[in-house]
C-alpha positions as MATLAB code, in Angstrom:
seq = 'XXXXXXXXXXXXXXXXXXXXXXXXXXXXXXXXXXXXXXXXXXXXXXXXXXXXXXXXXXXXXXXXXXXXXXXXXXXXXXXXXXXXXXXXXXXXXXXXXXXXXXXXXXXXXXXXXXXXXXXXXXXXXXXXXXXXXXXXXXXXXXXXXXXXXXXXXXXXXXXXXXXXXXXXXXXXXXXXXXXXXXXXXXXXXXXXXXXXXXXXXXXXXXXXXXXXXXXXXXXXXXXXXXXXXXXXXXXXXXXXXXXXXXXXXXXXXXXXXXXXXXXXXXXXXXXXXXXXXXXXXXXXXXXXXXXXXXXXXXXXXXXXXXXXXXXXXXXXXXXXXXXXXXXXXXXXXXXXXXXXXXXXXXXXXXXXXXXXXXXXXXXXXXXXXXXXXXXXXXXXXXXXXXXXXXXXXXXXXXXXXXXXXXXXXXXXXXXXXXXXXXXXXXXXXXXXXXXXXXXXXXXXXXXXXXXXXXXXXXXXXXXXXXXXXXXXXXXXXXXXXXXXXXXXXXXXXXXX';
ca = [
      11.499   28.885    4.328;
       7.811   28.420    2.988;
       6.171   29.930    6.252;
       8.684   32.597    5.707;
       7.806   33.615    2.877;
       4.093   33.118    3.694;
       4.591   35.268    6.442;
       6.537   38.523    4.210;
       3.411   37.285    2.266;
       0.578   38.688    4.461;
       2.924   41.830    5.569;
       2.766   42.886    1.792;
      -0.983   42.198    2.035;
      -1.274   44.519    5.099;
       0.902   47.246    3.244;
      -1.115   47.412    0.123;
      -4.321   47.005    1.737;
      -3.029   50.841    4.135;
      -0.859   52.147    1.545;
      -3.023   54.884   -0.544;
      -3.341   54.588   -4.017;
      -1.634   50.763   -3.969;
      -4.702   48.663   -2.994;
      -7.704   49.171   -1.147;
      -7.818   51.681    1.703;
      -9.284   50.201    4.909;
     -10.693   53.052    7.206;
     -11.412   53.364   10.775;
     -14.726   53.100   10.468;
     -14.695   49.504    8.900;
     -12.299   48.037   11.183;
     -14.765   49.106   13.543;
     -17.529   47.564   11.942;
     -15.758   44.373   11.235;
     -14.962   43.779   14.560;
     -18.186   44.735   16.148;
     -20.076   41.856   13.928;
     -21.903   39.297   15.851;
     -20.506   36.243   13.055;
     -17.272   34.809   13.757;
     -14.181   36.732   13.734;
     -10.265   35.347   13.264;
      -7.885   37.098   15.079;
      -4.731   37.164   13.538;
      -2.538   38.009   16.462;
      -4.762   35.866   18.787;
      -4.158   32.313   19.144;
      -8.328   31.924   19.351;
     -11.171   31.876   16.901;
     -13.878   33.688   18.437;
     -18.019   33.424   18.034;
     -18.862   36.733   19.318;
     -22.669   35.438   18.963;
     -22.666   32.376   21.081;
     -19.589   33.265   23.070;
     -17.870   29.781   22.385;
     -13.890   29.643   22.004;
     -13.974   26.996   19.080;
     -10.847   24.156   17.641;
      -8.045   26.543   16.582;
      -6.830   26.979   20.309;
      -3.022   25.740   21.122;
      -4.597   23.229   23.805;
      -6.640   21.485   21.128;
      -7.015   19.750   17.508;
      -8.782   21.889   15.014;
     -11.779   19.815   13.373;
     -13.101   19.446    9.704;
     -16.088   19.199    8.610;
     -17.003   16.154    9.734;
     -16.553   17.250   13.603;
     -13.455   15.171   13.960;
     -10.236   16.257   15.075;
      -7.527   17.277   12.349;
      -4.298   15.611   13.276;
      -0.923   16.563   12.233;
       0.687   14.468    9.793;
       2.153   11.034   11.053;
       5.644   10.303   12.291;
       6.139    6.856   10.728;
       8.827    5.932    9.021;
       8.829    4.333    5.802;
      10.981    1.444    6.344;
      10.222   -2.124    4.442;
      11.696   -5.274    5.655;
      15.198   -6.171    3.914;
      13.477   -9.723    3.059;
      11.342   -8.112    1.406;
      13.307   -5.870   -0.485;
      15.473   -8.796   -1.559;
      12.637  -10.589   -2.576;
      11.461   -7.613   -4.901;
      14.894   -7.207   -5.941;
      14.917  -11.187   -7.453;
      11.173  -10.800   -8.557;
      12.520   -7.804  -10.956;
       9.639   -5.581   -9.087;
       9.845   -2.227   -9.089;
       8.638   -0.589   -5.536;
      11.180   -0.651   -3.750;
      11.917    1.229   -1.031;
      13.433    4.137   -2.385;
      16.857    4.468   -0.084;
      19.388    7.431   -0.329;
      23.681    6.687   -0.619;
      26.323    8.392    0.402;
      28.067    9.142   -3.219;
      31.070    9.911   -0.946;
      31.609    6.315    0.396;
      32.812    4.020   -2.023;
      31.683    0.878   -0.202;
      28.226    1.882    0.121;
      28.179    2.931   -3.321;
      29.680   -0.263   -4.865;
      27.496   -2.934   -3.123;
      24.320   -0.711   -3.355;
      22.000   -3.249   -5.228;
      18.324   -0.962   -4.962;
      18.167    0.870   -8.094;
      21.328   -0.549  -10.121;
      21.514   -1.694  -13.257;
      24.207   -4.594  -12.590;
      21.633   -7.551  -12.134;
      19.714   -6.507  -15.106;
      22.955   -6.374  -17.413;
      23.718   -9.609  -15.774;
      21.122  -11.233  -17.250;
      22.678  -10.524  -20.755;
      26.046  -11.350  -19.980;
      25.889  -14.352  -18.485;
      24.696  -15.870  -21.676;
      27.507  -14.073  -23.470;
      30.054  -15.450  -20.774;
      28.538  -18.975  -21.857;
      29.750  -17.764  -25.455;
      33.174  -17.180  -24.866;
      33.721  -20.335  -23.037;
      32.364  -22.010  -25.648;
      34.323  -20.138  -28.336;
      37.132  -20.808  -25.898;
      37.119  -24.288  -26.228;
      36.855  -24.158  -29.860;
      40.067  -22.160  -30.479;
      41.867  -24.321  -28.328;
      40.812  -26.877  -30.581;
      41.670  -25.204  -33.284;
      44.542  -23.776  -31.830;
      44.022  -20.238  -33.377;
      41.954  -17.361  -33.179;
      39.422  -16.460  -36.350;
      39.961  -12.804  -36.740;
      43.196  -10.421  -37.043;
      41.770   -6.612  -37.596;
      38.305   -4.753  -36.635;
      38.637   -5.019  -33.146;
      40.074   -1.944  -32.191;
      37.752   -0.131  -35.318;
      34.172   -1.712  -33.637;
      35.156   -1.118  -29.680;
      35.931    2.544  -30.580;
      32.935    2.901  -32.277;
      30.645    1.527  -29.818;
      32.131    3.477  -26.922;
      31.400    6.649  -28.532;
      28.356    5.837  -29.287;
      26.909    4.568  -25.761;
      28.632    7.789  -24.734;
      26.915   10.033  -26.616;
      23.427    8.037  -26.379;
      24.223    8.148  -22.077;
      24.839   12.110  -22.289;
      21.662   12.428  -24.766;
      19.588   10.055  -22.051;
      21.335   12.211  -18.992;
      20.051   15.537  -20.609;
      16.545   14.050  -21.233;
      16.812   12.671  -17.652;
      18.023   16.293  -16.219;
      14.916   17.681  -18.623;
      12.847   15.755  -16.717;
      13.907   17.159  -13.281;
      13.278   20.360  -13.990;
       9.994   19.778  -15.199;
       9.010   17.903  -12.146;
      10.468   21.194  -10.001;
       8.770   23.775  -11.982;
       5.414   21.788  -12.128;
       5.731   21.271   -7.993;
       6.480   25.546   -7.767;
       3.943   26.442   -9.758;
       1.677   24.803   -7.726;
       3.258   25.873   -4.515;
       2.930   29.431   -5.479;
      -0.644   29.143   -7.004;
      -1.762   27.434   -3.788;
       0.107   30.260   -1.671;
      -0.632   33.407   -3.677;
      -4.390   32.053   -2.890;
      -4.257   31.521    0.668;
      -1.822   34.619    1.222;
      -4.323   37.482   -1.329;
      -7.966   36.400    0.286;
      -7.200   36.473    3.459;
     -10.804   36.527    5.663;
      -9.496   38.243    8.266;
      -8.480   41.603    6.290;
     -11.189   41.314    3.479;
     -14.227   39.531    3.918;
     -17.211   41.529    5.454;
     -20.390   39.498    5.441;
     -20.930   35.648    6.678;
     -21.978   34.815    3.159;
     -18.240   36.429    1.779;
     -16.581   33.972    4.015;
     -18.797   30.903    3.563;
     -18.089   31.753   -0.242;
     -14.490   32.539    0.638;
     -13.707   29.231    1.683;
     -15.294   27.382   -1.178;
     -13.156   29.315   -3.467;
     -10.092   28.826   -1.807;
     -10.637   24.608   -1.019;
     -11.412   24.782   -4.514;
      -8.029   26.554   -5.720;
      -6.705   23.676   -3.280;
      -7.999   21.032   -4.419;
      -7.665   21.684   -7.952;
      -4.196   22.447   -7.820;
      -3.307   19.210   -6.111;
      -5.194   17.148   -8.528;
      -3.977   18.775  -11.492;
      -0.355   17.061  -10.243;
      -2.454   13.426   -9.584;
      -3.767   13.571  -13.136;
      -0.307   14.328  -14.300;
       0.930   10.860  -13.066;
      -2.304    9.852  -14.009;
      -1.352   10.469  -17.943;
       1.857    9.704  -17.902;
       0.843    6.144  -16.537;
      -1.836    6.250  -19.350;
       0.507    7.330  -21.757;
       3.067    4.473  -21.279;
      -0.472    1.978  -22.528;
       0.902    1.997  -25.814;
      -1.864   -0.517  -27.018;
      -5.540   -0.983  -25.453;
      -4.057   -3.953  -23.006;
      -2.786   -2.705  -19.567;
      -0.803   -4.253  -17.404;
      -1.912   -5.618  -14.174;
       0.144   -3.401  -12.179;
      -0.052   -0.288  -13.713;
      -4.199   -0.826  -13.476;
      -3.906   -1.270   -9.676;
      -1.550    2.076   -9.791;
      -4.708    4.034  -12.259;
      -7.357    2.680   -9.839;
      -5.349    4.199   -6.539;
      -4.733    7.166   -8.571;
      -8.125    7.644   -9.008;
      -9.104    6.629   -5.739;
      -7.286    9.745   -4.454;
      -8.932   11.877   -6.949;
     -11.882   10.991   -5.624;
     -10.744   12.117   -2.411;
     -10.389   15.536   -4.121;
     -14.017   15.945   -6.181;
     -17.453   15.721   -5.441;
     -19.671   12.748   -6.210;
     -20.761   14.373   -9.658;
     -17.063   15.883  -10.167;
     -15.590   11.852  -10.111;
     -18.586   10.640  -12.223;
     -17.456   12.955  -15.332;
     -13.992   12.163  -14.484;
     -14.391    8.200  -14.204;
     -16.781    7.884  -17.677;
     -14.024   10.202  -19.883;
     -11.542    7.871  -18.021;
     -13.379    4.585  -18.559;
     -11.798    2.774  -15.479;
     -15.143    1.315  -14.415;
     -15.458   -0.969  -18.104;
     -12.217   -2.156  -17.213;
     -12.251   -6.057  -17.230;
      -9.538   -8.943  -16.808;
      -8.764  -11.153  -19.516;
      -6.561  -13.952  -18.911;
      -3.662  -14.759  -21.638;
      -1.996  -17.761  -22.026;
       1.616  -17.580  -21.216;
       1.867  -14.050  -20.432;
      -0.407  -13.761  -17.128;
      -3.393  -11.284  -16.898;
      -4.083   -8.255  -18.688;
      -6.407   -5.871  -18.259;
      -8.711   -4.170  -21.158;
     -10.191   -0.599  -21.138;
     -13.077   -0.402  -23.413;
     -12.629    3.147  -23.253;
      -9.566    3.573  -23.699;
      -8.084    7.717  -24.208;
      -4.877    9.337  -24.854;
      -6.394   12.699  -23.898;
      -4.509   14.418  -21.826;
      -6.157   14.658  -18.289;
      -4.476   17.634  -16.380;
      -6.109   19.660  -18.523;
      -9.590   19.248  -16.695;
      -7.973   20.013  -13.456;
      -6.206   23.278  -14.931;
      -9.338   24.380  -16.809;
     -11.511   24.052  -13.573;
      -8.416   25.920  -11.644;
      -8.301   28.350  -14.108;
     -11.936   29.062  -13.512;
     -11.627   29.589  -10.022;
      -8.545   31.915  -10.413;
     -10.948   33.956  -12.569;
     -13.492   33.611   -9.878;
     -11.124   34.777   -7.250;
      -9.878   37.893  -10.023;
     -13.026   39.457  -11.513;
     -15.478   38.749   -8.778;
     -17.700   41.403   -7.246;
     -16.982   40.454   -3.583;
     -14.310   42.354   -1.475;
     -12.330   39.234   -1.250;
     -11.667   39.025   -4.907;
      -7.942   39.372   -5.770;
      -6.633   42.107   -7.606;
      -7.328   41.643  -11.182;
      -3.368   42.705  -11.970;
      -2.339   39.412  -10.658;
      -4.640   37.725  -13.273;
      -1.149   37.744  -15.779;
       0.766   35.631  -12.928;
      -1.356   33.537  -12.258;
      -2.098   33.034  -15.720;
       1.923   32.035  -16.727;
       1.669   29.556  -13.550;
      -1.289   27.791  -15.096;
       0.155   27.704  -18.593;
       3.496   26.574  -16.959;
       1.665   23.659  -15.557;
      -0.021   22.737  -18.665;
       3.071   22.595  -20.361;
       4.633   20.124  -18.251;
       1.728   18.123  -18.320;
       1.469   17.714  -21.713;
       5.773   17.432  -21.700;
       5.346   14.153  -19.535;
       2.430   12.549  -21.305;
       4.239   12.770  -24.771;
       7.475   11.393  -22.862;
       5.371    8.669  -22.562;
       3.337    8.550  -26.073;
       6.397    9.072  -27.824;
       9.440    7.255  -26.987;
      12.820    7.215  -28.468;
      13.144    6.438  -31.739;
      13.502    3.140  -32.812;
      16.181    3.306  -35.121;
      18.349    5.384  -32.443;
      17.484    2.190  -29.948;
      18.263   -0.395  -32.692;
      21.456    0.837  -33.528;
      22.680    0.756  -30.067;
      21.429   -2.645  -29.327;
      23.254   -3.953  -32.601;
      26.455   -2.470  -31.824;
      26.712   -4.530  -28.560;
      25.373   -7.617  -30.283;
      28.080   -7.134  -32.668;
      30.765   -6.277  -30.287;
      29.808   -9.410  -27.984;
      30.021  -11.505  -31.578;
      33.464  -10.219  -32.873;
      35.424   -9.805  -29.537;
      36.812  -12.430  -28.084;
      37.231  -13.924  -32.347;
      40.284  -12.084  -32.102;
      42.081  -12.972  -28.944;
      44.484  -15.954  -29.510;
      43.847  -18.778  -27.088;
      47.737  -18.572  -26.127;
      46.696  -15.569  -24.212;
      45.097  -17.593  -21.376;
      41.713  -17.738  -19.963;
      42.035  -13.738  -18.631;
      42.286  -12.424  -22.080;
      39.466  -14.785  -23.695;
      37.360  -14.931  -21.638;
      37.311  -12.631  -18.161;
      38.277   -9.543  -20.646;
      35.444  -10.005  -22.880;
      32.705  -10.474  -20.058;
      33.998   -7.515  -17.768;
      33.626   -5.625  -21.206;
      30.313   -6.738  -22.173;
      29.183   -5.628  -18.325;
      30.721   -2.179  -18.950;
      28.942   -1.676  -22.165;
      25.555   -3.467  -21.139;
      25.624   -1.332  -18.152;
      25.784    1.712  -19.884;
      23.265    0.727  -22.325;
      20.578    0.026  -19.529;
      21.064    3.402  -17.816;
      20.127    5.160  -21.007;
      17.389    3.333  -21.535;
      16.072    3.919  -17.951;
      17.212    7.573  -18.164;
      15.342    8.139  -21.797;
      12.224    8.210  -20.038;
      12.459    9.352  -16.442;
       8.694    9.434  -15.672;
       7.781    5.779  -14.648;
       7.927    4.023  -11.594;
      11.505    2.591  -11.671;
      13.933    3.097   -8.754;
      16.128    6.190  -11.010;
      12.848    8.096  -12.055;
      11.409   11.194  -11.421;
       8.750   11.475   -8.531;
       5.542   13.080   -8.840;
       4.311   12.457   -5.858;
       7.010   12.726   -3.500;
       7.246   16.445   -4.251;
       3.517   16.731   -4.228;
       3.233   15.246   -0.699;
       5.674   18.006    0.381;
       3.276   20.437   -1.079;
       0.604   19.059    0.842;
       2.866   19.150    4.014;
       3.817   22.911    3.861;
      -0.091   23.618    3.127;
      -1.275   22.361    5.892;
       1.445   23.639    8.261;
       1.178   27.068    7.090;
      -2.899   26.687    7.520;
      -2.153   25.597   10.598;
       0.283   28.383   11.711;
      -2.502   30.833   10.151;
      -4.850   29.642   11.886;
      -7.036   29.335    8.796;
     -10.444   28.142    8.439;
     -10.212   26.262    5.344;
      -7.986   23.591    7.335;
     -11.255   22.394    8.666;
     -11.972   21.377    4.986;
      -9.052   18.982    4.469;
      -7.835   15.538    6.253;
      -4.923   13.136    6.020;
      -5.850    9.923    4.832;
      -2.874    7.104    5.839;
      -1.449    4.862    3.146;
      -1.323    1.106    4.121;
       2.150   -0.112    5.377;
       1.628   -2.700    2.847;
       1.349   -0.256   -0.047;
       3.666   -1.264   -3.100;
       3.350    2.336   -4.963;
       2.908    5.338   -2.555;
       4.699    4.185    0.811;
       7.988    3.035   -1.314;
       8.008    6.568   -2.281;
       8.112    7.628    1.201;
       4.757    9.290    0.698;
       2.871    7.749    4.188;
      -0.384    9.806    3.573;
      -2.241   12.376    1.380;
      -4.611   15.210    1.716;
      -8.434   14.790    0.609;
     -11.417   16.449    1.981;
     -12.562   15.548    4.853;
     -16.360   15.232    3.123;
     -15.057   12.828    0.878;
     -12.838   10.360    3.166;
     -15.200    7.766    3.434;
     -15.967    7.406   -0.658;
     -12.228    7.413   -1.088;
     -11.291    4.844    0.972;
     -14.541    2.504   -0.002;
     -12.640    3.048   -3.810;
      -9.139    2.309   -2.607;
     -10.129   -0.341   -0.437;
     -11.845   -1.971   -4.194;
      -8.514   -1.440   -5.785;
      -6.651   -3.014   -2.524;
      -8.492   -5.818   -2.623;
      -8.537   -7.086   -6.332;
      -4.553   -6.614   -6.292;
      -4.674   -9.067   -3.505;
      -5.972  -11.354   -5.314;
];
């Protein structure tokens, strides 16, 4: 569908650019000269890039690999599968770690849906109920003694209660959790079409008419690229940031900001990742060790500051570049307005995620929740004679406090879809879809900015990307080797 509509894409390009009085009119006389030039020219019929001036058929044939910058072959993205041992996914699953391989259901098949342990919330309400399943045995035992129960009235009055409220917090948690989807989806198109609309409006072929145009050309449009990709990166970025709600970080989530900005820095220039890493501060970070509660990591310079924002305002300055700019390849200024929304679009989700993140849900609404099943776990089983047997005092009671337990952990994961949990919203899957359909459709173009770009692979041993079926990312192909000298840093000290 994308290549389709890349493709109706560059037929409205051709109509506007012949159509009189609805873009600019190309004449006879510069086709002519356009093709007669002795710098490269890109057919866009022809399956060949020709030099006219040295005569030389160069990469973008169908019998061989275009290559970047670098002279190396450009390879197609991989084939391999993201598929993690079960051992290890049951040894995740007991660990209470959270990349694991996400794995799709059939929500059709009741078998597979019932005994589907990746992602459910029934061992982590376990954990709870077992110790109240030790409390009704004990309670048991002491009406049995007693030979009577300890309450007559209330019961029915606190389990109605508490089942409308977990109801209404679940819908409240499903909306914020739907919210979040969207979000996600527009941020992803927005991108998409930014990315497109760029590629698809400065086309060399119909536009550019000097060698400096199209040298200048393709910096632009890597740059709209680039920029639009990281813009997504610092998203997750922030959000991950935004979760910090103290100056201490995690040890995991500062392996998951080092990768992150390992791949920006397979996006920006030497001097581009130095402004980015000092407003950041990830190079002060240091590890502190704390007794009885492993490692954590301080940021000296720690910042709330929202980070897409750098991306966008950098994106939005190429956009206005690629609008107002004397050349020939400049796009039409009209478009300036929808580009504009895009951008503004993307800011808002940007900033919607990171104050997911700085702002959770209120305490009082969580308290009141988590008091209501303490106090419904308390009072219960009080009530229930011991002449009703063990099913009534104590099997009743824990299947209950399962129900209710469950329910309450789904809102809470739902409340704030943007993490890394098994249920959450994916930044980066989308993205690497993106990435996918850009370089295909560069590919089927036969565009020369493809030589600018390379897929770097994600280690089979990765705990963050590869669970998320993301097996490799774009960068440029100047930058591979920094990148991977930075993620091999981050790589290591998780190791160890």
């Amino acid at each position: 569908m994308q290549v389709a509509l890349a493709s109706m894409r560059q037929a409205l390009t051709r109509v506007l650019q012949v159509c009189p009085g609805r873009g600019a009119t190309k004449d006879s006389q510069w086709q002519a000269r356009l093709h007669s030039m002795p710098y490269e020219r890109f057919e866009t019929a022809d399956a060949t890039v020709v030099n006219e001036s040295s005569d030389s058929t160069r990469a973008f044939t169908p019998d061989a690999s275009p290559v970047n910058t670098n002279g190396e072959p450009i390879r197609r993205m991989s084939s391999r599968r993201t598929t993690m041992p079960d051992a290890t996914q049951s040894l995740n699953l007991v660990q209470g770690r959270h990349f694991q391989l996400d794995t799709t259901y059939d929500s059709a098949s009741f078998r597979s849906t019932i005994f589907a342990l990746n992602g459910s919330v029934i061992p982590q309400a376990l954990r709870d109920v077992i110790l109240w399943a030790i409390y009704d045995c004990l309670l048991y035992l002491l009406k049995l003694h007693l030979n009577r129960g300890f309450a007559q009235s209330g019961r029915v009055f606190i389990t109605s209660f508490i089942t409308v409220f977990l109801v209404f917090r679940l819908k409240g948690a499903h909306g914020r959790y739907c919210t979040g989807l969207k979000i996600v989806a527009g941020l992803t198109d927005h991108v998409r079409a930014i990315i497109h609309i760029a590629i698809t409006y400065t086309n060399v072929r119909e536009t550019a008419s000097t060698r400096e145009e199209i040298d200048d050309l393709m910096q632009l449009r890597k740059d709209i690229i680039r920029f639009s990709i990281l813009s997504v990166v610092l998203t997750k970025l922030a959000s991950r940031v935004a979760h910090c709600h103290s100056r201490s970080l995690q040890e995991q989530t500062a392996t998951c900001i080092k990768l992150d900005m390992a791949r920006c820095r397979g996006l920006l220039s030497e001097s581009e990742f130095g402004k980015l890493d000092k407003w950041l501060g990830t190079s002060s970070v240091q590890v502190q060790g704390r007794c009885c509660s492993g490692h954590t990591l301080e940021m000296e310079s720690f910042s709330a500051i929202s980070l897409p924002c750098w991306a966008i305002h950098h994106l939005r300055n190429c956009i206005a570049k690629a609008c107002f700019g004397p050349s020939q390849y400049a796009l039409p200024p009209r478009m300036i307005s929808t580009l504009e929304k895009s951008l503004a679009s993307m800011q808002q989700a940007a900033t919607f995620i990171f104050m997911a993140g700085q702002i959770p849900v209120p305490l009082s609404y969580s308290q009141m929740g988590k008091l209501l099943l303490l106090l419904f776990n308390f009072t219960f089983p009080m009530e229930v004679h011991p002449d009703h047997g063990v099913f009534a005092n104590i099997i009743m009671p824990l299947l209950m406090a399962l129900m209710f337990h469950g329910i309450d952990c789904i809102a809470s994961e739902l409340d704030d879809p943007y993490g890394d949990d098994h249920c959450d919203v994916k930044l980066m899957t989308p993205l690497h879809q993106v990435e996918a359909e850009l370089f295909f459709l560069l590919a089927n173009f036969r565009d020369p900015t493809l030589q600018e770009f390379t897929w770097r692979d994600v280690p089979e041993d990765d705990q963050w990307l590869w669970p998320r079926r993301v097996t490799e990312y774009l960068c440029l192909a100047s930058e591979m080797a920094a990148a991977g000298d930075l993620e091999g840093q981050a790589r290591k000290a998780e190791r160890h």
